[in-house]
mmCIF file of the N, C-alpha and C atoms, coordinates in Angstrom:
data_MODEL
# 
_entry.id   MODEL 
# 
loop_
_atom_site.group_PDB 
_atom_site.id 
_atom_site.type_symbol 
_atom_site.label_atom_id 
_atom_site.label_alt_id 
_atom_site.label_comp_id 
_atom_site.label_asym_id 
_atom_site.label_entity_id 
_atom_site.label_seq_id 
_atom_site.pdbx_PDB_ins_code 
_atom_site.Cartn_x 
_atom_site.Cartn_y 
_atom_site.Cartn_z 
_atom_site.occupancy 
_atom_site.B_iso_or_equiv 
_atom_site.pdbx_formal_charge 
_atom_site.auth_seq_id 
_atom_site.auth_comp_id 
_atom_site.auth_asym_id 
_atom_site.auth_atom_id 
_atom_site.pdbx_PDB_model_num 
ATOM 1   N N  . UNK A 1 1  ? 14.916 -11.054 -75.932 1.00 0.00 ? 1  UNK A N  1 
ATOM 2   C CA . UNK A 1 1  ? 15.429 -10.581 -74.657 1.00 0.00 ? 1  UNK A CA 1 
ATOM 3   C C  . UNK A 1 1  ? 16.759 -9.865  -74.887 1.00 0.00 ? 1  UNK A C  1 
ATOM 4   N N  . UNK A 1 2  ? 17.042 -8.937  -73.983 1.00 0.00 ? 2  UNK A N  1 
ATOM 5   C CA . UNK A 1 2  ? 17.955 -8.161  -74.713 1.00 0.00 ? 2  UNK A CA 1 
ATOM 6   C C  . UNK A 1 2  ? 19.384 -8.751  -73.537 1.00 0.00 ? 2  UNK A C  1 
ATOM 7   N N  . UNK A 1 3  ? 20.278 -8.502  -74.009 1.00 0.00 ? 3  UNK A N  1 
ATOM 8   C CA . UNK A 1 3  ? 21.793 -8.808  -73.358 1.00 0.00 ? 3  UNK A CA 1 
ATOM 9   C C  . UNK A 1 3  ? 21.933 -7.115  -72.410 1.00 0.00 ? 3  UNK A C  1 
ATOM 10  N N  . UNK A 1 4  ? 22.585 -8.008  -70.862 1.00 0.00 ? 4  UNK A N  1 
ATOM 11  C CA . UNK A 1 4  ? 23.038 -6.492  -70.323 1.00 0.00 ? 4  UNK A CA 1 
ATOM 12  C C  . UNK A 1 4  ? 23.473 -5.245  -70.938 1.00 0.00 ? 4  UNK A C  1 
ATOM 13  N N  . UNK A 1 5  ? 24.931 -5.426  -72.084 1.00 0.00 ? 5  UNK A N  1 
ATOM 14  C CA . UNK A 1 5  ? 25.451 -4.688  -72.701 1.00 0.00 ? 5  UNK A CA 1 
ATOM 15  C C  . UNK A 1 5  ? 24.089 -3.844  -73.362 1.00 0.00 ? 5  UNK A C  1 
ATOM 16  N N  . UNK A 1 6  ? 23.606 -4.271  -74.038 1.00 0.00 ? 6  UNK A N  1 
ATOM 17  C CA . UNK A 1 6  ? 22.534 -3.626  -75.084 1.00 0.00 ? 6  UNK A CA 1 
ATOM 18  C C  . UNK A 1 6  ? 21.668 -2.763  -73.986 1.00 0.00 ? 6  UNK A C  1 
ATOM 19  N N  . UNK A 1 7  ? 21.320 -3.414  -73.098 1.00 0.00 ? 7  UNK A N  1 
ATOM 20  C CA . UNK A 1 7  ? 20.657 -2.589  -71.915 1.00 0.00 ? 7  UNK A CA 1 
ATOM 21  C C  . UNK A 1 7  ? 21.669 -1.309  -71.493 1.00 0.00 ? 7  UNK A C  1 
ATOM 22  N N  . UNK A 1 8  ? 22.663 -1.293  -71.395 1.00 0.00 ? 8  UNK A N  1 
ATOM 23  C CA . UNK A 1 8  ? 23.386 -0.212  -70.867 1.00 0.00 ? 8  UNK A CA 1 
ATOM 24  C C  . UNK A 1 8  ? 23.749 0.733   -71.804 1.00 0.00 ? 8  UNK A C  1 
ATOM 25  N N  . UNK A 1 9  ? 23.683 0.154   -72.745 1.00 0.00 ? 9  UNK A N  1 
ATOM 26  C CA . UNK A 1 9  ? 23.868 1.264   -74.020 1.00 0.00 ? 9  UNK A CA 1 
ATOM 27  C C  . UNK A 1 9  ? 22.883 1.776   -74.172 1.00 0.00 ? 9  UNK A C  1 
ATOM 28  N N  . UNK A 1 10 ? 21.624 1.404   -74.326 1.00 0.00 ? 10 UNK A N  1 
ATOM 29  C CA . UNK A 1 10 ? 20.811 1.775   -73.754 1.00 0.00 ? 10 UNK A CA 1 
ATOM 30  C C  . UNK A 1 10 ? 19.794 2.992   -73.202 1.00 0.00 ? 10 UNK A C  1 
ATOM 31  N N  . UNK A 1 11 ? 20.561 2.638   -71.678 1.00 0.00 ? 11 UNK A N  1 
ATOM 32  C CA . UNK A 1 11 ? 20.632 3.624   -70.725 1.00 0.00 ? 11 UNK A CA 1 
ATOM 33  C C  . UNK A 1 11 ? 21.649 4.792   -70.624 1.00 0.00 ? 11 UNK A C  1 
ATOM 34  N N  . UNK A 1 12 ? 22.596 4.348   -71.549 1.00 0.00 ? 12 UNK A N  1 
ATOM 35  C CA . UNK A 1 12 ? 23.612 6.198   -71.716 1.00 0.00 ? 12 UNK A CA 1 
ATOM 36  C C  . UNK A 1 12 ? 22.666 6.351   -72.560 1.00 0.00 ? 12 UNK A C  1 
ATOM 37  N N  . UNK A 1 13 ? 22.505 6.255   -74.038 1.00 0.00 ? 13 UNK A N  1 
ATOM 38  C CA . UNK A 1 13 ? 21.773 6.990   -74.674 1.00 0.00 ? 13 UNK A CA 1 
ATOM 39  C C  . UNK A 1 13 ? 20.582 7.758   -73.919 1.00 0.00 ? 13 UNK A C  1 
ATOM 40  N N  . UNK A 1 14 ? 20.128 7.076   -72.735 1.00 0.00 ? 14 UNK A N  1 
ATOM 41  C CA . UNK A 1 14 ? 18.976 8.002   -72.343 1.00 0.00 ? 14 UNK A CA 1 
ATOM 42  C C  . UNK A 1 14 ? 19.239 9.233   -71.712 1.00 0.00 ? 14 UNK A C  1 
ATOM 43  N N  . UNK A 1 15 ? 20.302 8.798   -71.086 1.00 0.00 ? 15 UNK A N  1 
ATOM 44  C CA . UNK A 1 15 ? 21.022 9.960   -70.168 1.00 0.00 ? 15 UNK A CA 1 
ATOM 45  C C  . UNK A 1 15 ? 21.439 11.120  -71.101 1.00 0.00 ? 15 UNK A C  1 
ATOM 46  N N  . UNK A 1 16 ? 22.235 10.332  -72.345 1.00 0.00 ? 16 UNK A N  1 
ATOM 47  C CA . UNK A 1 16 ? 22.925 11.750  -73.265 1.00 0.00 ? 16 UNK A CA 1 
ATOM 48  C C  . UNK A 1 16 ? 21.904 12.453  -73.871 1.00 0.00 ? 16 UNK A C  1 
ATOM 49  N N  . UNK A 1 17 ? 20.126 11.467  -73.922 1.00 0.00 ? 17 UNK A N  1 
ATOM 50  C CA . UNK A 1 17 ? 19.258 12.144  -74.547 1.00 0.00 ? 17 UNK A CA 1 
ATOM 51  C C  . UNK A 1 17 ? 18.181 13.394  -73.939 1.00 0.00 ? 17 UNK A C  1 
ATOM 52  N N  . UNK A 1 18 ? 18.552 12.936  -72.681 1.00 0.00 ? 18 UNK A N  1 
ATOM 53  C CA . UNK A 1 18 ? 18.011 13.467  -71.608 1.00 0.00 ? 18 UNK A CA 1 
ATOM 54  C C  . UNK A 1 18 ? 18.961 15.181  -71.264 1.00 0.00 ? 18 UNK A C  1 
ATOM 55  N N  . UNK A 1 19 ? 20.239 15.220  -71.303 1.00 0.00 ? 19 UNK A N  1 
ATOM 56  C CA . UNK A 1 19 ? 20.865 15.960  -71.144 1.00 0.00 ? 19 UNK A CA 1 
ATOM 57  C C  . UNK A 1 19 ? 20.607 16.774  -72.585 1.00 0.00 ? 19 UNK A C  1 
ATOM 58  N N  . UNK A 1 20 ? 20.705 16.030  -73.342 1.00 0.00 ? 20 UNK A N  1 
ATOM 59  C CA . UNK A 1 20 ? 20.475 17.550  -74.943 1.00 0.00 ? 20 UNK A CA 1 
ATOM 60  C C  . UNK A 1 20 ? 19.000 18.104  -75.010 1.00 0.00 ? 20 UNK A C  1 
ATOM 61  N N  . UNK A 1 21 ? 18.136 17.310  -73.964 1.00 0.00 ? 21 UNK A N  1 
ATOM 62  C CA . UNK A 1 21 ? 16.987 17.846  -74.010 1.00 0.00 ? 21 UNK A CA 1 
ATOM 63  C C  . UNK A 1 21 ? 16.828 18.799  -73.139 1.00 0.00 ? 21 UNK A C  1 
ATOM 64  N N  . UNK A 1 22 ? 17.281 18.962  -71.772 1.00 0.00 ? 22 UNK A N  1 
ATOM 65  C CA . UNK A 1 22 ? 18.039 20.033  -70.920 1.00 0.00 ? 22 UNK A CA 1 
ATOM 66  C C  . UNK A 1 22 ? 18.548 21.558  -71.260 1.00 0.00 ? 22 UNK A C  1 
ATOM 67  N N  . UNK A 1 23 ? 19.618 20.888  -72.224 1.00 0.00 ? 23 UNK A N  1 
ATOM 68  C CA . UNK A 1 23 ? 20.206 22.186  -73.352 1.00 0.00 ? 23 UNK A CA 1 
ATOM 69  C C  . UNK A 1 23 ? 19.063 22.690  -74.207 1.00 0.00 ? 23 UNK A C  1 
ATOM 70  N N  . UNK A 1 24 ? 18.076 21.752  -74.813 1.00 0.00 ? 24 UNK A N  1 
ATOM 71  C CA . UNK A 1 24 ? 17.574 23.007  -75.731 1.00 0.00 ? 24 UNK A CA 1 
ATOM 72  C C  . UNK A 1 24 ? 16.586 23.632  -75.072 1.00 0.00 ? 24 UNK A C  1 
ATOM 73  N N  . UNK A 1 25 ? 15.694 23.066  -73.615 1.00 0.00 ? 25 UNK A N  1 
ATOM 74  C CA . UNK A 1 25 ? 15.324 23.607  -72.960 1.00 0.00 ? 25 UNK A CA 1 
ATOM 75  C C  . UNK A 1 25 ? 15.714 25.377  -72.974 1.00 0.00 ? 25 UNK A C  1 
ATOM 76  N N  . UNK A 1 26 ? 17.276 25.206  -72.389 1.00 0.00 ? 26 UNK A N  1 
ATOM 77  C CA . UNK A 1 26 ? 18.051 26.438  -72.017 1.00 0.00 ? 26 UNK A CA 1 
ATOM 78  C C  . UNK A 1 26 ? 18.236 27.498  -73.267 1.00 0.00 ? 26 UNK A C  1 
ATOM 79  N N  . UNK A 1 27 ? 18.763 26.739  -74.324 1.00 0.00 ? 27 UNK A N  1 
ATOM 80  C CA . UNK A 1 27 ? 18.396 27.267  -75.666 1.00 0.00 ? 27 UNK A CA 1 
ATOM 81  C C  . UNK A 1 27 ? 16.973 28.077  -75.888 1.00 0.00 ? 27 UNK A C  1 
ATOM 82  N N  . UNK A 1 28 ? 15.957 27.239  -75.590 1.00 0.00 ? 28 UNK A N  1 
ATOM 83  C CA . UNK A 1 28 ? 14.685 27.714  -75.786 1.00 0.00 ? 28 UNK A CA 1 
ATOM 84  C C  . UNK A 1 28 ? 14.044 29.136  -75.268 1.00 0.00 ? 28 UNK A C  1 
ATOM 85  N N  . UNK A 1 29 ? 14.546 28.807  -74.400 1.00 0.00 ? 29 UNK A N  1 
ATOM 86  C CA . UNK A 1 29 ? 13.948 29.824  -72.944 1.00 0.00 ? 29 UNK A CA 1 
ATOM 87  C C  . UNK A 1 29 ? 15.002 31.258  -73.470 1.00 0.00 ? 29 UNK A C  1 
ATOM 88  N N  . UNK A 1 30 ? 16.337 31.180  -73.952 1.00 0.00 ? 30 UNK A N  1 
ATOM 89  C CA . UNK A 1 30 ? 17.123 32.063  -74.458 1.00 0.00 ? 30 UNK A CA 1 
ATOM 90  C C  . UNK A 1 30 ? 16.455 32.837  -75.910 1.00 0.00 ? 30 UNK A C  1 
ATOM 91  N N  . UNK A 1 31 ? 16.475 32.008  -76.640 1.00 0.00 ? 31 UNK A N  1 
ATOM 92  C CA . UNK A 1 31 ? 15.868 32.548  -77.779 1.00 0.00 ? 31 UNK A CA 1 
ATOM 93  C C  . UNK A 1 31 ? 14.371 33.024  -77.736 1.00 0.00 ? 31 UNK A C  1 
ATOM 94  N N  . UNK A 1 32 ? 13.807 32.432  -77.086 1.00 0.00 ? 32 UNK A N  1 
ATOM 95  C CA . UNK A 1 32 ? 12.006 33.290  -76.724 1.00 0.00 ? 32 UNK A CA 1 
ATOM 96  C C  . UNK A 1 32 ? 12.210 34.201  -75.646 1.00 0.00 ? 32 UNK A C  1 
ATOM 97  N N  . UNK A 1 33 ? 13.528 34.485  -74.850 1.00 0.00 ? 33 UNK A N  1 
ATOM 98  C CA . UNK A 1 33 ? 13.615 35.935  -74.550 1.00 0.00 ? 33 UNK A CA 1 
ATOM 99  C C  . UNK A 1 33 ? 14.130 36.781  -75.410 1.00 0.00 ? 33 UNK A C  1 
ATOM 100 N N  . UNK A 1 34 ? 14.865 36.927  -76.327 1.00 0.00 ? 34 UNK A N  1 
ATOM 101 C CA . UNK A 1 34 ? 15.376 37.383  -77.507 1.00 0.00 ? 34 UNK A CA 1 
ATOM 102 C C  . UNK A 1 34 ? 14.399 38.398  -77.781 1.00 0.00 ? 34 UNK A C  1 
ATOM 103 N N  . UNK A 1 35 ? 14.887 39.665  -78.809 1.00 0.00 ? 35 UNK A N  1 
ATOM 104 C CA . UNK A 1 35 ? 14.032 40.419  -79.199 1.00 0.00 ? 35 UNK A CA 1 
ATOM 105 C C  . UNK A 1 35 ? 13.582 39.812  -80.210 1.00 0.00 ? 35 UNK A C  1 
ATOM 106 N N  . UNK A 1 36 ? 13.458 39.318  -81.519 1.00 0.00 ? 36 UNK A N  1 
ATOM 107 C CA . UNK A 1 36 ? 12.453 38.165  -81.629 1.00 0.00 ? 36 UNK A CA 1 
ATOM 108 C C  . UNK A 1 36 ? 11.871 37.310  -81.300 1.00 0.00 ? 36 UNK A C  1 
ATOM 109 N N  . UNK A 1 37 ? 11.407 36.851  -79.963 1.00 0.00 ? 37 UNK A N  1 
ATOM 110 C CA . UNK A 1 37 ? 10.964 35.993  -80.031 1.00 0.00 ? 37 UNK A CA 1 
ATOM 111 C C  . UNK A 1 37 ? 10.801 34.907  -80.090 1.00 0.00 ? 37 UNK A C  1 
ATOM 112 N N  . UNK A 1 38 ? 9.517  34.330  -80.214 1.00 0.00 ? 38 UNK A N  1 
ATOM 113 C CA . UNK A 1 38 ? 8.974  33.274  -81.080 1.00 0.00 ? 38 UNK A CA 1 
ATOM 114 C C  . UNK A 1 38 ? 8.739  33.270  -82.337 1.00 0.00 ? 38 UNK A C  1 
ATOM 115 N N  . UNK A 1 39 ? 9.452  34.196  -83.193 1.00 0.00 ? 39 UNK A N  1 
ATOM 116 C CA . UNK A 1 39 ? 9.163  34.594  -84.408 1.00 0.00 ? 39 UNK A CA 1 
ATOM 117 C C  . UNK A 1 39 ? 10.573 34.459  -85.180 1.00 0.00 ? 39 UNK A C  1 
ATOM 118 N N  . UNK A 1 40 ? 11.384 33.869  -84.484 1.00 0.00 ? 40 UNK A N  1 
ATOM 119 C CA . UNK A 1 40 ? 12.774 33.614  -84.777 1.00 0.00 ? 40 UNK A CA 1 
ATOM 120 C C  . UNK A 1 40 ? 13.116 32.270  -85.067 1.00 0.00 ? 40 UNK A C  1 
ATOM 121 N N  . UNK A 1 41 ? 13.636 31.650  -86.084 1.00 0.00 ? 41 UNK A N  1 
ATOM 122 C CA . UNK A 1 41 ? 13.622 30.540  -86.842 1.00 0.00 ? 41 UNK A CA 1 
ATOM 123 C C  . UNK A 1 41 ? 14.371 29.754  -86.398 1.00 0.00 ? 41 UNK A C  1 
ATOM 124 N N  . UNK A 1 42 ? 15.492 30.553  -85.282 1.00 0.00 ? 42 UNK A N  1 
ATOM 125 C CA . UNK A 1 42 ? 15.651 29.531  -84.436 1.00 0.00 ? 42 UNK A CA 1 
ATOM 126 C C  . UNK A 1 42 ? 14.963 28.538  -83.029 1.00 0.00 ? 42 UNK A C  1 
ATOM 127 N N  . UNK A 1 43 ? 13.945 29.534  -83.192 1.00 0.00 ? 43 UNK A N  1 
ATOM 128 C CA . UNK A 1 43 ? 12.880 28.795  -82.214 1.00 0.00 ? 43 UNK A CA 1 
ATOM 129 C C  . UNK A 1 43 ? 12.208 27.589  -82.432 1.00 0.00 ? 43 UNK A C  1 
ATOM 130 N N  . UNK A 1 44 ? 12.108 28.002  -83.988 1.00 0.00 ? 44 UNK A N  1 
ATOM 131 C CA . UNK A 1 44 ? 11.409 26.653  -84.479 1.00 0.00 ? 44 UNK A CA 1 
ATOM 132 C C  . UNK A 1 44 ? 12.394 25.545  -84.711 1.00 0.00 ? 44 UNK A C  1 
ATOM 133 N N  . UNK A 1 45 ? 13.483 25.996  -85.150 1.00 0.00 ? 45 UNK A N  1 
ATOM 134 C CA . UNK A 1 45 ? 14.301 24.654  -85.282 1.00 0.00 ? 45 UNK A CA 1 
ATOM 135 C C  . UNK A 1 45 ? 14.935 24.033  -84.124 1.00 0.00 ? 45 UNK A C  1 
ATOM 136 N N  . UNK A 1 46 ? 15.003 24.532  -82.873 1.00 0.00 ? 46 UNK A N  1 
ATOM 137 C CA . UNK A 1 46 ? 15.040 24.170  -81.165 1.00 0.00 ? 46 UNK A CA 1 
ATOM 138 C C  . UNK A 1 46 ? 13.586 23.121  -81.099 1.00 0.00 ? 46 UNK A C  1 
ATOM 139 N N  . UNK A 1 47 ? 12.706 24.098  -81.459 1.00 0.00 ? 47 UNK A N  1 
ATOM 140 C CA . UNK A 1 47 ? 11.582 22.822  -81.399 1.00 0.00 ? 47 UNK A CA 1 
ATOM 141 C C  . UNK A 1 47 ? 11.133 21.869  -81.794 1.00 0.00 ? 47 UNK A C  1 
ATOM 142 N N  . UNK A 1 48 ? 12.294 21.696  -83.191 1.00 0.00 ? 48 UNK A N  1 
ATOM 143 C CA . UNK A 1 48 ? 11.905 20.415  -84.189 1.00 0.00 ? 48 UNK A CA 1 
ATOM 144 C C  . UNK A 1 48 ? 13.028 19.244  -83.918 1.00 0.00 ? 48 UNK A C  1 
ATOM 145 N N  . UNK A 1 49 ? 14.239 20.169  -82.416 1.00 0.00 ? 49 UNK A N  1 
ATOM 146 C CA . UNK A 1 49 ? 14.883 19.270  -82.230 1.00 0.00 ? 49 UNK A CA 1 
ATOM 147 C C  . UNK A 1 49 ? 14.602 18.591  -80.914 1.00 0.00 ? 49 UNK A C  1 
ATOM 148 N N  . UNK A 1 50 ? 14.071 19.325  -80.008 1.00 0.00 ? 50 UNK A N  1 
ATOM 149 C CA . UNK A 1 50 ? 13.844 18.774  -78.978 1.00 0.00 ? 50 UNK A CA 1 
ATOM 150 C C  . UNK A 1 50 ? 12.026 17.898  -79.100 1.00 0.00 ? 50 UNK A C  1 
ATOM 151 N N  . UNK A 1 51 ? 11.488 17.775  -80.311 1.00 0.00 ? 51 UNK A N  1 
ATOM 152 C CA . UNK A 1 51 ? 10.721 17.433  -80.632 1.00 0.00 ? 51 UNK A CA 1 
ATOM 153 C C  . UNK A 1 51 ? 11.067 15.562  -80.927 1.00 0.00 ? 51 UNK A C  1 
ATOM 154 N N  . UNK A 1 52 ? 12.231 16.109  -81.979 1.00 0.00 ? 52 UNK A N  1 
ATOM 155 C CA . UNK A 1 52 ? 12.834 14.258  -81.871 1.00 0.00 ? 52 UNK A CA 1 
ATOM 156 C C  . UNK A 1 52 ? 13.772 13.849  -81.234 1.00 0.00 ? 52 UNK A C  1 
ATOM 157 N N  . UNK A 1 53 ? 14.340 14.654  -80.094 1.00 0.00 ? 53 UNK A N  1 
ATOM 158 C CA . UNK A 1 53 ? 14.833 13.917  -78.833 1.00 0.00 ? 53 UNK A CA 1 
ATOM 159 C C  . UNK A 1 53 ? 13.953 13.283  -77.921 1.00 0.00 ? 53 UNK A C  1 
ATOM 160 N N  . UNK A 1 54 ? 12.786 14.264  -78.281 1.00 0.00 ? 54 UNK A N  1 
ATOM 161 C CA . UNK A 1 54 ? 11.457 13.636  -76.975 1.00 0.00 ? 54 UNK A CA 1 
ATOM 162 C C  . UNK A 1 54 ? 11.037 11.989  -77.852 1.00 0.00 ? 54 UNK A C  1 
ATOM 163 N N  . UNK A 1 55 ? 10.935 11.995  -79.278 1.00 0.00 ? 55 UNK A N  1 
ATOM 164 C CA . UNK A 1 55 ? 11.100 10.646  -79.579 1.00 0.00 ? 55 UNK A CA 1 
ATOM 165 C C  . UNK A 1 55 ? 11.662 9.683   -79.771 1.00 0.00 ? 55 UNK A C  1 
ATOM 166 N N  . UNK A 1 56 ? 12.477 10.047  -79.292 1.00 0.00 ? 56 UNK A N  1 
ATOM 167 C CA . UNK A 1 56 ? 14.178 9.212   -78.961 1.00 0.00 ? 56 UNK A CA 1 
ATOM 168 C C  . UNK A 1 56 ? 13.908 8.544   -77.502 1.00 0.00 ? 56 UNK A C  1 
ATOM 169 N N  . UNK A 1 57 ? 13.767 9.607   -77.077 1.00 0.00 ? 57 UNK A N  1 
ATOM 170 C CA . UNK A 1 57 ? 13.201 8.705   -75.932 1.00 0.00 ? 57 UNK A CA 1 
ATOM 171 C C  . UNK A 1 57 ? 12.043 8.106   -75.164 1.00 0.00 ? 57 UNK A C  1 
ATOM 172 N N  . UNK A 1 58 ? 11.043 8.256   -75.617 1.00 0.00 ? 58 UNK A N  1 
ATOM 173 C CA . UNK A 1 58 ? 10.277 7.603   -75.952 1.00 0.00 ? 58 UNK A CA 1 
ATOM 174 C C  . UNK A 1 58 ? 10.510 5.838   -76.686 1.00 0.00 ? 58 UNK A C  1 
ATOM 175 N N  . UNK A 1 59 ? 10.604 6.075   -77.964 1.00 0.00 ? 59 UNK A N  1 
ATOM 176 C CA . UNK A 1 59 ? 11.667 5.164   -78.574 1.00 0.00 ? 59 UNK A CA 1 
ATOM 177 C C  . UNK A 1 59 ? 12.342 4.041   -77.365 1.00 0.00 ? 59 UNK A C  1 
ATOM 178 N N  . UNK A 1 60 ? 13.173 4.826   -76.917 1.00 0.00 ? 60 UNK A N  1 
ATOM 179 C CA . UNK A 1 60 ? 14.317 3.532   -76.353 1.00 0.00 ? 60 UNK A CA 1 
ATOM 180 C C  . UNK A 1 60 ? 13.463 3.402   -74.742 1.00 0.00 ? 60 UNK A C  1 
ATOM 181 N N  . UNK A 1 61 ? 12.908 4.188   -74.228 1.00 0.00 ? 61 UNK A N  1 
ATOM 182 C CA . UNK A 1 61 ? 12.013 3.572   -72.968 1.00 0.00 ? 61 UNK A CA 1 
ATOM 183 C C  . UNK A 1 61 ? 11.138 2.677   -73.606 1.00 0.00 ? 61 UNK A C  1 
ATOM 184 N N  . UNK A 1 62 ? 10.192 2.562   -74.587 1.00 0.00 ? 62 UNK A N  1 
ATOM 185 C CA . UNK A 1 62 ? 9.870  1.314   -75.011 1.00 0.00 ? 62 UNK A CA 1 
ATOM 186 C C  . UNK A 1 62 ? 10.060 0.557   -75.158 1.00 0.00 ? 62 UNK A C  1 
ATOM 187 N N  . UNK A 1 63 ? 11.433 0.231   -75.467 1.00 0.00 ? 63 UNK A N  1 
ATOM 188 C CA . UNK A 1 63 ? 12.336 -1.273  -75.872 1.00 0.00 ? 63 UNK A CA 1 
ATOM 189 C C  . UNK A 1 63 ? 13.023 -1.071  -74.329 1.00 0.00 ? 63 UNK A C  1 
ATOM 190 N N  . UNK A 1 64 ? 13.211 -0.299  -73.515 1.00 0.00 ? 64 UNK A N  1 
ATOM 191 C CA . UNK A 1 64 ? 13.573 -0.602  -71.868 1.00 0.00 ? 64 UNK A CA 1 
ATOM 192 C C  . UNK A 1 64 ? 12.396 -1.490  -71.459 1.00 0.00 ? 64 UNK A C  1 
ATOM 193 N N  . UNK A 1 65 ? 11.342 -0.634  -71.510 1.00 0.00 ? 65 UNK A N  1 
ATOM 194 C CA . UNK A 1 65 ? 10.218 -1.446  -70.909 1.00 0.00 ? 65 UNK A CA 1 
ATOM 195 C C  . UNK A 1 65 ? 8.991  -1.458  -71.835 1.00 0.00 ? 65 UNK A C  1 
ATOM 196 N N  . UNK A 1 66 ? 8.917  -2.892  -72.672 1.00 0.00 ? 66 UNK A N  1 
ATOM 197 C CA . UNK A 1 66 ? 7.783  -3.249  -73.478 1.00 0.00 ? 66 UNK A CA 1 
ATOM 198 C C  . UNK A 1 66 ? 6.769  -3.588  -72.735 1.00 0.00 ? 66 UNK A C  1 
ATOM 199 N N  . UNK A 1 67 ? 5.329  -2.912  -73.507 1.00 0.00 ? 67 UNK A N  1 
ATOM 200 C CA . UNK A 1 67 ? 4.083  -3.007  -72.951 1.00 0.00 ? 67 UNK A CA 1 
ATOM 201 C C  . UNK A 1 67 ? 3.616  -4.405  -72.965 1.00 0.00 ? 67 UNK A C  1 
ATOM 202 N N  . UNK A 1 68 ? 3.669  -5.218  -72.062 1.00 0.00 ? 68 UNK A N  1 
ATOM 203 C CA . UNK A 1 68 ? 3.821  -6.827  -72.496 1.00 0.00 ? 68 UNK A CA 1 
ATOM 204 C C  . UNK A 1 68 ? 2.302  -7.081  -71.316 1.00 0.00 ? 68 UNK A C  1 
ATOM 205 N N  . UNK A 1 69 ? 1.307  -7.167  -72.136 1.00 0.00 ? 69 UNK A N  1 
ATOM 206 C CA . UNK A 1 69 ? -0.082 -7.885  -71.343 1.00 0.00 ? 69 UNK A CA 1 
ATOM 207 C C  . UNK A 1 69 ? 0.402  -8.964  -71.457 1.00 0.00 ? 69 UNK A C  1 
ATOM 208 N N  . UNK A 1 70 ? 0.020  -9.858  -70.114 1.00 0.00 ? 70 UNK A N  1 
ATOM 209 C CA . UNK A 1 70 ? 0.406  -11.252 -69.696 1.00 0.00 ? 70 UNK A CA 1 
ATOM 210 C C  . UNK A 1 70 ? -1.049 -11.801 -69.572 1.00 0.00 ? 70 UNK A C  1 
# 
């Protein structure tokens, strides 16, 4: 069982993870208007980051709320 503190830490991390996922959103959408493209290597590395922010959170919503059959 986890202690409040650990819970709230937590929950910023989700928020700060949630917000950089926001940014590369904005990032994203910038660089695939770009005259390269999607063919621009920063596209891909936007997507390999917002790739493991999306498992970040994932990640810590699991340990928020474990799949617990009763």
């Amino acid at each position: 069982m986890m202690v409040s503190g650990e819970v709230g830490n937590l929950q910023m991390q989700l928020q700060k993870l949630r917000k950089q996922q926001t940014d590369l959103d904005s990032q994203l959408d910038t660089v695939s208007r770009s005259k390269a493209g999607a063919l621009n290597m920063d596209f891909f590395r936007i997507k390999k980051q917002k790739q493991e922010v999306r498992d970040q959170l994932v990640k810590i919503n699991a340990m928020l709320r474990p799949d617990i059959i009763a």
